[in-house]
C-alpha positions, 0 to 999 in steps of 0.5 A: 168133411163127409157132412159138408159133400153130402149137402153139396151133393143134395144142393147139386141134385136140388139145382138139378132139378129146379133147373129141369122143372124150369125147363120144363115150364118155359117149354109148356108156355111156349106151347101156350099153356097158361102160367098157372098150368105149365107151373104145375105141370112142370112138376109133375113127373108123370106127364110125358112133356114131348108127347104132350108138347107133339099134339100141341104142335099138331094143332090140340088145345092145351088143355085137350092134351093133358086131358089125353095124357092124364094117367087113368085112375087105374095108373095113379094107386087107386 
């Protein structure tokens, strides 16, 4: 029995998160990133979505607003 609720946890946390990351994708292409980008930008918990998705609003580039976001070298263990 413990087995068994230990899976249907991790599938639970599993579906959690396919479900956040799919969130997170509809969100970038409504803001018009292109499919490729937001795909992967969904799943990389580093990027700060609201901040990246605000200088969208404000009128930056897709593109320009991962650039002003990235994590420096310094942030990433290099």
């Amino acid at each position: 029995m413990k087995v068994y609720r230990r899976y249907r946890n991790a599938l639970r946390a599993r579906q959690a998160l396919d479900e956040a990351v799919a969130w997170r994708r509809r969100s970038l292409l409504r803001a018009g990133f292109p499919p490729d980008l937001a795909s992967d930008l969904a799943t990389d918990v580093r990027l700060d979505l609201h901040a990246v998705l605000q200088l969208v609003d404000r009128g930056c580039p897709p593109e320009l607003a991962i650039r002003i976001l990235e994590p420096l070298p310094s942030e990433m263990g290099s």
